[in-house]
C-alpha positions in Angstrom: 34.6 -34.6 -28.3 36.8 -31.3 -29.5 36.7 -30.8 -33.0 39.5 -29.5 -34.7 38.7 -26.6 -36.2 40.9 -25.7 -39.2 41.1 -25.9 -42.9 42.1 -29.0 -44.8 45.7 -28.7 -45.4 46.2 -27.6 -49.5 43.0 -25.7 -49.1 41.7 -22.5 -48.3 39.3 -19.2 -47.7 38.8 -15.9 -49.7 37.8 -13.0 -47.9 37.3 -9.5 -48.7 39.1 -7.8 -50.3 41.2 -11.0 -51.4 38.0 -12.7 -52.8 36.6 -9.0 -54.2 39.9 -9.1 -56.1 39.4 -12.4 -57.3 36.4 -12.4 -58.4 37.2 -8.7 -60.6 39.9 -10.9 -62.1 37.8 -13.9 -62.9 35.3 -10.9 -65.0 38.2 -9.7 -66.4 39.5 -12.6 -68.2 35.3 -14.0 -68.6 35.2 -10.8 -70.8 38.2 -11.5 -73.1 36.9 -15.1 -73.3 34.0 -14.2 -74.9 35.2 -11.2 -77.1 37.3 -13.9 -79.0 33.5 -15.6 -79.4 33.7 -18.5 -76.4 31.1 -19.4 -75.4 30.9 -20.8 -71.8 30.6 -24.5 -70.6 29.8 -26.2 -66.9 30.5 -29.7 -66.4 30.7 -31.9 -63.0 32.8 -31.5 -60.1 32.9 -35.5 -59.9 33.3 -37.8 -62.3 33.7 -41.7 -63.0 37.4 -42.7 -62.0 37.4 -45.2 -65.0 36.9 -42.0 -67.3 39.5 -39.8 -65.4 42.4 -42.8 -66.1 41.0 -44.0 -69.1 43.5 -45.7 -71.7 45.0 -42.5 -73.4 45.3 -40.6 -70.2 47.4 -42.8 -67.7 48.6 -42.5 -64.0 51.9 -43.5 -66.0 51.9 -40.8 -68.3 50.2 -37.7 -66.4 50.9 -36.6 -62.8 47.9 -34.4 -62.6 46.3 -37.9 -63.0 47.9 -40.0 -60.2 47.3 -36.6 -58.2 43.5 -37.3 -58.6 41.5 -37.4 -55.2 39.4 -40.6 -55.4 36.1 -41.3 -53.2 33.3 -43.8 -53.2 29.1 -43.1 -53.5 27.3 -45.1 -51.1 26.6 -47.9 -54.1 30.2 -48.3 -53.8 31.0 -46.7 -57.0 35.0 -45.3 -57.9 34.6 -41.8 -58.1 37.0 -38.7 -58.6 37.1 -35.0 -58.3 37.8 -33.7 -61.3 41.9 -32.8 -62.0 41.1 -30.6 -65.5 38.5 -30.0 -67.6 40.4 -31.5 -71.0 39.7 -35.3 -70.1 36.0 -34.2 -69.8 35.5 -33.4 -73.3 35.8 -36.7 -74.5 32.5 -37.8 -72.6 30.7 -34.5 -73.6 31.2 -35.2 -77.4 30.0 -38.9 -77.2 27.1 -37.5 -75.5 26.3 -35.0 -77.2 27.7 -36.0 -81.1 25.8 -33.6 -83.2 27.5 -30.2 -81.3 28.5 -27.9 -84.4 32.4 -27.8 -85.1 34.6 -25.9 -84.9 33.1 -25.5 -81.3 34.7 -22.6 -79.1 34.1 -23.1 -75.3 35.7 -21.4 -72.0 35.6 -23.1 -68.5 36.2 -21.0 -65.3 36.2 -23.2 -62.3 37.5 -25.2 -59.2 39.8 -28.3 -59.9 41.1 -30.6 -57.0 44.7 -33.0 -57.3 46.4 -34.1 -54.9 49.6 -32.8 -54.8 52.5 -31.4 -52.5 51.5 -27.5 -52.0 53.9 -24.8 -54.1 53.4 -20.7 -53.8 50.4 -20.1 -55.8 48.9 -23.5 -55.9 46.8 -25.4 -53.2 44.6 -28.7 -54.1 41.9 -26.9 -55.0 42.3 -24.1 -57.1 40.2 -22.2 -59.6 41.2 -23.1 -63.6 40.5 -20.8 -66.9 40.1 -23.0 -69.6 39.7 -22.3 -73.3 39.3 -24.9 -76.0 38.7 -24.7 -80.3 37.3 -28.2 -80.7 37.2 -29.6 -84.8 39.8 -26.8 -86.3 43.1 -28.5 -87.4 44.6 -25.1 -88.6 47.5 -23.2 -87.1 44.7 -20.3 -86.8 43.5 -21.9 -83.7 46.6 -22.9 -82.3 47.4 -18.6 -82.6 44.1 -17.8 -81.7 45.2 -19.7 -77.8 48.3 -17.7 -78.0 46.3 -14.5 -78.8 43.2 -15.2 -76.1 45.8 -15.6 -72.9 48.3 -12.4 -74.3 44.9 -10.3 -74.4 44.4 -11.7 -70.6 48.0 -11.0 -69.3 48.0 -7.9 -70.9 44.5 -6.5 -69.7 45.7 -7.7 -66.3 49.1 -5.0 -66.4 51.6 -8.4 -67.0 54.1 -7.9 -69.4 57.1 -9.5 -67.8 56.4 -13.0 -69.7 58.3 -15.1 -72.2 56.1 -17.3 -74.6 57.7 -21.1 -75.6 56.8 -22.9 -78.1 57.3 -26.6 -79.1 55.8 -29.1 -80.8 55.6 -33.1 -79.8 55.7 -34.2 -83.5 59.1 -32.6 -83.6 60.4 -33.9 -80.1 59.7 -37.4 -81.2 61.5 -36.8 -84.7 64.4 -35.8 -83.0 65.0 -38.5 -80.7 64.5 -40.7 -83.5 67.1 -39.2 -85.1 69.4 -40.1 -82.8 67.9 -44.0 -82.7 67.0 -44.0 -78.9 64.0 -46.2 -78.2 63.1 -44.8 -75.0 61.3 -41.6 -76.6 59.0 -41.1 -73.6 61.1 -41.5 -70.7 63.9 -39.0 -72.6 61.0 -36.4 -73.2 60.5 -36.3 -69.3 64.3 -35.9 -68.3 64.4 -33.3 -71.2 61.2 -31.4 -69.7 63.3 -31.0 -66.7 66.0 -29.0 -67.8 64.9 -25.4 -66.4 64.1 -27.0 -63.0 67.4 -29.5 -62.7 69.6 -28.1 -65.4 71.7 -29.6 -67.8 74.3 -31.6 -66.8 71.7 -33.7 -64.4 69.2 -33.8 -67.3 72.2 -35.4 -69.2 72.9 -37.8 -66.2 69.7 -39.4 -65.7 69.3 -39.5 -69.5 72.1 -42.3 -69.6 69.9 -44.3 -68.0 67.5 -44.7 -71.3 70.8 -44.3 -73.7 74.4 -44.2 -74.3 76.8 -41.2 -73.4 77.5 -40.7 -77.1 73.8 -40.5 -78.1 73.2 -38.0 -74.8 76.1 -36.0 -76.9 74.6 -36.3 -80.4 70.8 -35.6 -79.1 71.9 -32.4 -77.6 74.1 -31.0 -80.3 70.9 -31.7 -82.1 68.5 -29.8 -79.8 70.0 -26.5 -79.7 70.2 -25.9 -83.6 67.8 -23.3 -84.5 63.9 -23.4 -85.5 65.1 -23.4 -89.3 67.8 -26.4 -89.4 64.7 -28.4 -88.1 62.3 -27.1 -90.8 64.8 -27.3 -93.7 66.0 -30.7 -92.8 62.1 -31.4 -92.7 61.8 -32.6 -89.5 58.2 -33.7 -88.5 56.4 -30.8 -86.8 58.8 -28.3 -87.2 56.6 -26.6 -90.4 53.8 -26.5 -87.8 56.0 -24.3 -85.5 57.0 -22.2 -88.5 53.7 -21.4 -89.4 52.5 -20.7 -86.0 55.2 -18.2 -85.9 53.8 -16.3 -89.0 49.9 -16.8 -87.5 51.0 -15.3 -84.1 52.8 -12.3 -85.6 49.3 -11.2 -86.9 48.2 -10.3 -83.7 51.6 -8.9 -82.8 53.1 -11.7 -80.7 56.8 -13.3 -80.8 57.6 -16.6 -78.9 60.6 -18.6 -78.2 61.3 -21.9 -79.8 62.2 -24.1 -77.1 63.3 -27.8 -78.3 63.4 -29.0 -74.6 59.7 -28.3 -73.3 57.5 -31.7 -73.4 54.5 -30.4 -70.9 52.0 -33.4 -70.3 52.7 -36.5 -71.7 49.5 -38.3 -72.0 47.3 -36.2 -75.0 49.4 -33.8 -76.5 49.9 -34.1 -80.2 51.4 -30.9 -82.4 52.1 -27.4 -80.8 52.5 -26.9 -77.2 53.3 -23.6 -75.6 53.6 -22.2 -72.0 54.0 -18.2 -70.8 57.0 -18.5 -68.7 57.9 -15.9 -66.2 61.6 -14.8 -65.8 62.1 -16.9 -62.5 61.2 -19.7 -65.0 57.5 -20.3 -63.5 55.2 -21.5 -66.0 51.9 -19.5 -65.4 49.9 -20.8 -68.7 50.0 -24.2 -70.5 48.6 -25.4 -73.5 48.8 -27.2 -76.7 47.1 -29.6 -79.5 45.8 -32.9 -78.2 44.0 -34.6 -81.3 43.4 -37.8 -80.0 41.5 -37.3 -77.0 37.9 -35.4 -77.4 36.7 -38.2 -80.0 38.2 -41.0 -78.3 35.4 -42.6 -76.7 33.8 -42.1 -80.3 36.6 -43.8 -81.8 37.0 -40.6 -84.0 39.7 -38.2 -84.4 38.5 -34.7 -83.4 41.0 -32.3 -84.1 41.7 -30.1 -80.6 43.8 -27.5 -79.2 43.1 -25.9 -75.9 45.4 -23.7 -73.3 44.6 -23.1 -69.3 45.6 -21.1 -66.5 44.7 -20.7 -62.8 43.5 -17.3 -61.2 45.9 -18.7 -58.3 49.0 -18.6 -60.5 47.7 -14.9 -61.3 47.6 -13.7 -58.0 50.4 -15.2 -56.1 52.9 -15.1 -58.4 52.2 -11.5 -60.1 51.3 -9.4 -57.1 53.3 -6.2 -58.1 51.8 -6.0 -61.6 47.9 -6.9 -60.3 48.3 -3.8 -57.8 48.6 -1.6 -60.8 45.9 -2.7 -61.9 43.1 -0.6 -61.5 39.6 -2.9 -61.0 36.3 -1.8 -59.6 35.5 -1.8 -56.1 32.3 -2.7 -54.2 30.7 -1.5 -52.8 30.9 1.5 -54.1 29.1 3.7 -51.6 28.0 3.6 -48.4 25.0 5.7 -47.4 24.7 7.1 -44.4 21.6 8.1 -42.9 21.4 10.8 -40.4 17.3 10.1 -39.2 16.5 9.7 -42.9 14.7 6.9 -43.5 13.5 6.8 -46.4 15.3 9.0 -48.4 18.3 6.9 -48.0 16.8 3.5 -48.8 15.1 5.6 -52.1 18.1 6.9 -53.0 20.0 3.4 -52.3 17.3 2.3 -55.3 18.2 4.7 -57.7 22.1 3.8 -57.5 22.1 0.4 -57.9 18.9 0.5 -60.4 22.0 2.2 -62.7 24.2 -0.7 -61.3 26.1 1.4 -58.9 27.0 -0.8 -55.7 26.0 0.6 -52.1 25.2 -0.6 -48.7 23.0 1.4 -46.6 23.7 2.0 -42.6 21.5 4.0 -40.9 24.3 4.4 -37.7 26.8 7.0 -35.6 28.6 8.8 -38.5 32.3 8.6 -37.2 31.6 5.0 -37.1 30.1 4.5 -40.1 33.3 6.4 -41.6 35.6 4.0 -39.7 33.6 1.1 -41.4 34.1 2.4 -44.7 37.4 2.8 -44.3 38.2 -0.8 -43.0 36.3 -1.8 -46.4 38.0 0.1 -48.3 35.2 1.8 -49.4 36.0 5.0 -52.3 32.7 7.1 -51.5 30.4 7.4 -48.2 26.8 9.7 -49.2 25.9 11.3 -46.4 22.0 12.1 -45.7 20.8 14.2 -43.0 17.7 16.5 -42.4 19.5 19.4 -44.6 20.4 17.3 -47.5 17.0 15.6 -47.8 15.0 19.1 -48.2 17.3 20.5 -50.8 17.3 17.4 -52.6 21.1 17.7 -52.3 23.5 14.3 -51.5 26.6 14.9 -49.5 29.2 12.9 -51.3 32.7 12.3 -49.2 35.7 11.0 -51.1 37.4 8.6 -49.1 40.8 8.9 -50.2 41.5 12.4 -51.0 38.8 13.6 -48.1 36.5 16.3 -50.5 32.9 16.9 -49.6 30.7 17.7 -52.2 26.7 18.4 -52.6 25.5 17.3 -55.6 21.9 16.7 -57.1 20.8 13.1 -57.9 22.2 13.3 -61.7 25.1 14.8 -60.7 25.1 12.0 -58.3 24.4 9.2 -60.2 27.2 10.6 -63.6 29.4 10.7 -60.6 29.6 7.5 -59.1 29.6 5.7 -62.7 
């Protein structure tokens, strides 16, 4: 029997340098994780299916849910790959009930839905999650904001918009207006960048009449103060996110229109949108889910982004980005033994990455070269006795002889 031999569609491999890249990146944003204090978390790749739809999270509510992929153990038990780390929570804290709050934790790794395949997602794709669990101030909610501008920053991406909104406020406005359908208008409304308006206010008259359509969006495009001053639920919260989030020099849009997912969220969400209108990041407060199987309210907010979204949709500002490359050197040995696999010690005892070949030098340049490799150290007879390293820059093309410290400062 011939087997097909191809990748799963929606998935994929990483190869040098792709995967090099990738995993620079994933260090990159690990690092600003953790300066902000997370602290890191690992959870399972499968979980129960019962827990992945429980009652707060429905197929109804959330796509990301009905995108789940499902499978069986050989007891014949509904299983799941996991969609997002979020719904996990809610196990972890009935599990483990005496973590100390306010609990800061960052997630980097592979989620699985689904879904119909878009530039810069497949159905597996690796997730960077970060998560203040038991604050209910705005600090955290600005803290989110702050963690992910850091990221996009470090990373050389400026060309973002951030949007803010806030589901208390949504809900207070369509109340306003007396339409009973809240969640099913929140939906058409969240489509407004992606179908624009006059469809948004088409399929809306399926939930209401044409003069509440008129009267909602006269309401929705007043400004962030006519909401607060009329004291509309939520829209203090936005306010004073606004005055947190210019303390670490960041400015967002108020957008009245954005919903995100509809299942958990609960006070402030926010995505950084990119000028083709792509949403790269998502996020927001979800209060009601993390104690739920504790029948608790723990206070939550949280905000993700995938390395995929990154990459694929950001190419021109990653290549200015300048990361490391490894390996660093190659050595290559001209009959010297020893003194090569010595000297391979020294460099990557002061975490200096090499590979050793002990090979044709025209070929061993030609290697390097394919790799993309900056520096090739070559060791013959000569260099060896004066204790002398032949170091060849492969981009400019300069030779140099240098001593093992010289070396060694070099090269880091």
């Amino acid at each position: 029997m011939q087997i097909e031999v191809d990748t799963v569609k929606g998935f994929k491999d990483y190869l040098p340098p792709e995967s090099v890249r990738r995993r620079q990146i994933e260090k990159l944003v690990e690092t600003v994780f953790q300066n902000y204090g997370f602290l890191p978390m690992e959870t399972p790749i499968i979980e129960f299916d019962e827990l992945m739809r429980s009652e707060t999270l429905s197929d109804e509510e959330d796509e990301s849910i009905s995108d789940r992929f499902k499978l069986k153990d050989k007891a014949g038990r509904n299983l799941g790959l996991r969609y997002e780390f979020t719904f996990q929570l809610s196990r972890i804290f009935k599990q483990n009930p005496n973590i100390k709050l306010p609990f800061k934790r960052y997630q980097i790794g592979s989620i699985f839905r689904d879904e119909p395949i878009r530039i810069g997602r497949t159905r597996q794709f690796t997730q960077c999650d970060i998560d203040i669990i038991g604050d209910s101030s705005i600090h955290a909610d600005a803290e989110c904001l702050a963690v992910v501008y850091d990221v996009l920053h470090e990373l050389k991406i400026k060309d973002f918009e951030i949007q803010v909104n806030n589901r208390k406020l949504m809900n207070s406005i369509i109340e306003s207006v007396e339409i009973i359908e809240r969640k099913q208008v929140m939906k058409e409304l969240d489509k407004l960048n992606k179908i624009g308006e006059d469809e948004v206010k088409s399929n809306l008259k399926k939930y209401t009449s044409s003069n509440q359509v008129i009267t909602l969006f006269k309401i929705l495009e007043k400004p962030l103060p006519f909401f607060v001053e009329n004291a509309f639920d939520g829209a203090e919260e936005i306010k004073k996110l606004q005055e947190k989030a210019k303390l670490y020099g960041i400015e967002f849009k108020f957008n009245p229109f954005m919903a995100r997912g509809f299942g958990y969220y609960t006070g402030n969400i926010f995505e950084f949108v990119l000028p083709n209108k792509t949403s790269i990041v998502g996020g927001g407060r979800y209060d009601k889910v993390v104690g739920k199987h504790s029948y608790k309210e723990i206070p939550a907010v949280g905000i993700s982004f995938s390395i995929e979204s990154l990459t694929a949709l950001c190419e021109k500002e990653l290549s200015l980005l300048k990361l490391d490359s490894f390996p660093k050197v190659l050595i290559v040995s001209l009959d010297e033994e020893k003194e090569t696999i010595k000297i391979a010690k020294k460099l990557r005892k002061n975490n200096i990455s090499c590979m050793t070949a002990f090979d044709n030098l025209s070929k061993q340049l030609e290697y390097a070269n394919s790799l993309k490799i900056p520096y090739v150290i070559i060791l013959g007879s000569e260099e060896a006795q004066n204790e002398k390293y032949k170091l060849k820059d492969m981009i400019s093309g300069e030779q140099r002889d240098l001593t093992e410290n010289q070396l060694i400062k070099k090269l880091k």
